[in-house]
C-alpha angles and dihedrals in degrees: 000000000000130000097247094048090052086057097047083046086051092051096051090049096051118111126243086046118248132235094189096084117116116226087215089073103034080063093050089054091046082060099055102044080063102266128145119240117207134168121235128184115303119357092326121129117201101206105192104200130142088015092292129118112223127183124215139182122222123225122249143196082013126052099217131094126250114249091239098060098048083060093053094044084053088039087056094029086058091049088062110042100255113139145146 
């Protein structure tokens, strides 16, 4: 794993939980942990990984994550024994 995806890991692990994560950058790490990254209608992002089909919804106007969803991505990323 790259540099770059530890990081964004890091990020979603940190406690309190942060709102500052692009999603830009929590894809990119889906993807390299071997996921597949589809569009759906809308702003909605299907992420295949673990053989489970998640839906997303990409932010907009802003770049940056809800806090919300990063919880849930740690909350899925612990289930499956993904951590920094």
């Amino acid at each position: 794993m790259k540099k770059k995806h530890q990081k964004t890991l890091e990020l979603i692990f940190n406690r309190p939980t942060s709102g500052n994560i692009h999603w830009v950058d929590i894809e990119s790490l889906f993807v390299a942990l071997g996921a597949d990254v589809s569009e759906r209608a809308g702003s909605r992002v299907a992420v295949v990984l673990f053989d489970e089909v998640r839906i997303f919804h990409r932010p907009h106007p802003s770049p940056s994550t809800d806090k919300g969803a990063v919880a849930s991505i740690r909350k899925w990323l612990e289930s499956n024994e993904v951590t920094p």
